[in-house]
C-alpha positions in Angstrom: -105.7 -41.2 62.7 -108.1 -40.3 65.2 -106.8 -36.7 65.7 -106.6 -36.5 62.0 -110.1 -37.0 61.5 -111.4 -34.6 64.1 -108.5 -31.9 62.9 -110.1 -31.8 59.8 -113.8 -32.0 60.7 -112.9 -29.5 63.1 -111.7 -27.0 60.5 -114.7 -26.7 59.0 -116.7 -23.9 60.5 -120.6 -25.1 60.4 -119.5 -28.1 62.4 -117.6 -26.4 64.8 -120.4 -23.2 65.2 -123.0 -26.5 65.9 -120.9 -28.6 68.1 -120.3 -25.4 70.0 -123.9 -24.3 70.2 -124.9 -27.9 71.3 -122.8 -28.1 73.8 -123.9 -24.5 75.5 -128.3 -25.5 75.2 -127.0 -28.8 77.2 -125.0 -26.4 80.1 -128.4 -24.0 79.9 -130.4 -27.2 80.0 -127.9 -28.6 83.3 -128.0 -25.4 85.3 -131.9 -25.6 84.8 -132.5 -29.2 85.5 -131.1 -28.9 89.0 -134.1 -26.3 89.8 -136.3 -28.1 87.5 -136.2 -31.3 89.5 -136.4 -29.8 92.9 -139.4 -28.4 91.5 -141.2 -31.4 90.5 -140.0 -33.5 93.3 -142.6 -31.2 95.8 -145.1 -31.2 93.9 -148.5 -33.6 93.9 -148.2 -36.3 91.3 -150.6 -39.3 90.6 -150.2 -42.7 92.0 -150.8 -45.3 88.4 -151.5 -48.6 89.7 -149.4 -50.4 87.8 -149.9 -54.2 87.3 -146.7 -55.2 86.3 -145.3 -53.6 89.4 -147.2 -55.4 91.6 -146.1 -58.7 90.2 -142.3 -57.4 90.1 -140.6 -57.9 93.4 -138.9 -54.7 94.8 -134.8 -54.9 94.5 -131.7 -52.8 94.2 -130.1 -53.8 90.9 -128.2 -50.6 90.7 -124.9 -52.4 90.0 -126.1 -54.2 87.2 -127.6 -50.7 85.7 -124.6 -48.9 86.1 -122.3 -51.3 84.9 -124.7 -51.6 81.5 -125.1 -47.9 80.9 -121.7 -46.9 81.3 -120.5 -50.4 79.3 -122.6 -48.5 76.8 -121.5 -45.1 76.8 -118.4 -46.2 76.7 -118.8 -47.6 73.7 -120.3 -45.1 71.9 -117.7 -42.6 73.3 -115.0 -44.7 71.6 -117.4 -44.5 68.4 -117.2 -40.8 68.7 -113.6 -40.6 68.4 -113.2 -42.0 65.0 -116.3 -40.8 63.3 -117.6 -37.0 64.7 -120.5 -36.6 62.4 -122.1 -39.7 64.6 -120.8 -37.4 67.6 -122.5 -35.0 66.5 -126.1 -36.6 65.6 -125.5 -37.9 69.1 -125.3 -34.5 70.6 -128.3 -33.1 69.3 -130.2 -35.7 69.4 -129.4 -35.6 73.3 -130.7 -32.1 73.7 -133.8 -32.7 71.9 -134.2 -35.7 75.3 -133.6 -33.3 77.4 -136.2 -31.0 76.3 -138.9 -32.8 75.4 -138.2 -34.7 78.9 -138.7 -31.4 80.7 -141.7 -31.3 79.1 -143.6 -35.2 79.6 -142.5 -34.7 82.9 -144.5 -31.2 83.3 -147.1 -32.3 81.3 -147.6 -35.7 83.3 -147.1 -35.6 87.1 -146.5 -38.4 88.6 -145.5 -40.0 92.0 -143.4 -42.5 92.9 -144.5 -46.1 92.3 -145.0 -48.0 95.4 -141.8 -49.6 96.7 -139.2 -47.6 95.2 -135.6 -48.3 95.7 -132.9 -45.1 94.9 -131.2 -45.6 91.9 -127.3 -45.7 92.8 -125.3 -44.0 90.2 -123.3 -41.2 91.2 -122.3 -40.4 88.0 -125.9 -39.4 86.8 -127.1 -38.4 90.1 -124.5 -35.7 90.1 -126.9 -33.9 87.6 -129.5 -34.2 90.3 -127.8 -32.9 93.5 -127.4 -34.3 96.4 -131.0 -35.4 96.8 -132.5 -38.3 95.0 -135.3 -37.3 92.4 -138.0 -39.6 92.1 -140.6 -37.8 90.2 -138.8 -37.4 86.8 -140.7 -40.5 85.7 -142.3 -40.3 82.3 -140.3 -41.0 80.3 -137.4 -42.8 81.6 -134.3 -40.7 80.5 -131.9 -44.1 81.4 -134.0 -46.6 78.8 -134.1 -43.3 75.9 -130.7 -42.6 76.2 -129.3 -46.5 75.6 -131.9 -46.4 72.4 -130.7 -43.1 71.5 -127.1 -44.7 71.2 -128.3 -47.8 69.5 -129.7 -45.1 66.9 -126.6 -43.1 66.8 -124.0 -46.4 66.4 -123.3 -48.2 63.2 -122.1 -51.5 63.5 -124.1 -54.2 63.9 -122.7 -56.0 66.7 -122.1 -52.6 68.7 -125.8 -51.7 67.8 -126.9 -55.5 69.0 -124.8 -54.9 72.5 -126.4 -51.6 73.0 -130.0 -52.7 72.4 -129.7 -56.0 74.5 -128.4 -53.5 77.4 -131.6 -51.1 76.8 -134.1 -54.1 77.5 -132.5 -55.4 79.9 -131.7 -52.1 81.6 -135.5 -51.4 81.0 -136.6 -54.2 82.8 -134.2 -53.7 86.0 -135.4 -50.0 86.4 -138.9 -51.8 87.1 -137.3 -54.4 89.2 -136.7 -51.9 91.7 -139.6 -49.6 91.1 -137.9 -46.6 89.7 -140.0 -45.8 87.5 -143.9 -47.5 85.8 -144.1 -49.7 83.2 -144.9 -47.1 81.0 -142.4 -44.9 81.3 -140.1 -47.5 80.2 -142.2 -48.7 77.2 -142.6 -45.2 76.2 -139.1 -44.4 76.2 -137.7 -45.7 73.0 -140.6 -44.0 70.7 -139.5 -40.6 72.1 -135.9 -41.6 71.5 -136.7 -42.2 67.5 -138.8 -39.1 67.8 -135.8 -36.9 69.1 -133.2 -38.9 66.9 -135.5 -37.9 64.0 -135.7 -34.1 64.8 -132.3 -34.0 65.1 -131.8 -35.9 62.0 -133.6 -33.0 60.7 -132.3 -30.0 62.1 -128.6 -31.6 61.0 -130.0 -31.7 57.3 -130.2 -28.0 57.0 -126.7 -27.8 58.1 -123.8 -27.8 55.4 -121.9 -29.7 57.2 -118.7 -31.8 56.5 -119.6 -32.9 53.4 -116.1 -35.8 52.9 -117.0 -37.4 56.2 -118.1 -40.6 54.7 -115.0 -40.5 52.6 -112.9 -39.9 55.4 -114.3 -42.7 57.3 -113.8 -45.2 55.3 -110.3 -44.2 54.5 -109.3 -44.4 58.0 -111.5 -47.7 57.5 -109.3 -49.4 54.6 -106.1 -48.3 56.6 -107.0 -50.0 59.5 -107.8 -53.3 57.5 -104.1 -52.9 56.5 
């Protein structure tokens, strides 16, 4: 059923032309980042004295972080395979992060809060290189990307999961001082904000017009 759904979404040309297109900003926007954060990483940024910080005691909590954003993008991954049109509001809305990160972080230089401890993924630090960025600060890409998801899902208990794992994944990246209080609390309004532009841009699209009907066929038949 899964196959059947994306065969026929597949087919039809405008989703295919912007799946494709998405797909090729996000390798421009990869290629770039890896420059892009060298970039920022030598240059002067301001020190934010940050209150909640200073109360916060410094410590590595990057299992925990991993184990939440990956549970979560799992998730949604599994969500992509049996509907593509939330797929594809996913991708887009992903690009629009990526940009208008590249910009907040241009636009406000920071430097590292006092008493950072490197984030352990390897998985997103692969996007990164091989040395750890700590300047790509406001706003926090991890916190806007599990919002972006609870945005993109559609049932409620998936949607509940994924936005119990954003606050909580919020609050450990300022455990260990990865990034200010602020970046995290501005992070979900940008999220809406991107979801909403890409909400937009998707509009003007004619897109797969039986998706919903499609959906909740493969919906009834599973019920059976």
């Amino acid at each position: 059923m899964i196959s059947n759904i994306w065969k026929e979404t597949w087919q039809k040309k405008s989703y295919k032309t912007t799946v494709i297109s998405g797909f090729l900003i996000l390798c421009v926007i990869s290629f770039f980042l890896n420059h892009f954060f060298l970039a920022i990483e030598v240059r002067d940024g301001i020190a934010i004295n940050d209150i909640l910080l200073s109360i916060l005691p410094a410590k590595d909590c990057s299992e925990i972080i991993f184990i939440l954003i990956w549970s979560c993008v799992g998730l949604a991954t599994i969500r992509f395979l049996y509907n593509p049109m939330i797929f594809l509001g996913f991708l887009w809305s992903y690009v629009a992060l990526c940009l208008t990160r590249i910009i907040t972080i241009t636009l406000v230089p920071l430097s590292a809060p006092e008493g950072l401890i490197p984030l352990r993924d390897p998985l997103s630090n692969y996007f990164y290189g091989q040395i750890f960025i700590t300047k790509d600060l406001f706003y926090s890409g991890h916190t806007a990307t599990l919002f972006l998801i609870y945005l993109c899902l559609e049932k409620k208990n998936d949607k509940l999961f994924v936005l119990f794992s954003t606050g909580i994944v919020g609050l450990l990246l300022l455990i260990q001082h990865v990034h200010y209080s602020m970046d995290v609390l501005a992070a979900p309004f940008f999220a809406y904000f991107n979801y909403y532009c890409a909400k937009r841009f998707l509009a003007t699209k004619p897109l797969y017009e039986n998706q919903k009907e499609i959906v909740a066929d493969k919906e009834v038949m599973e019920e059976n």
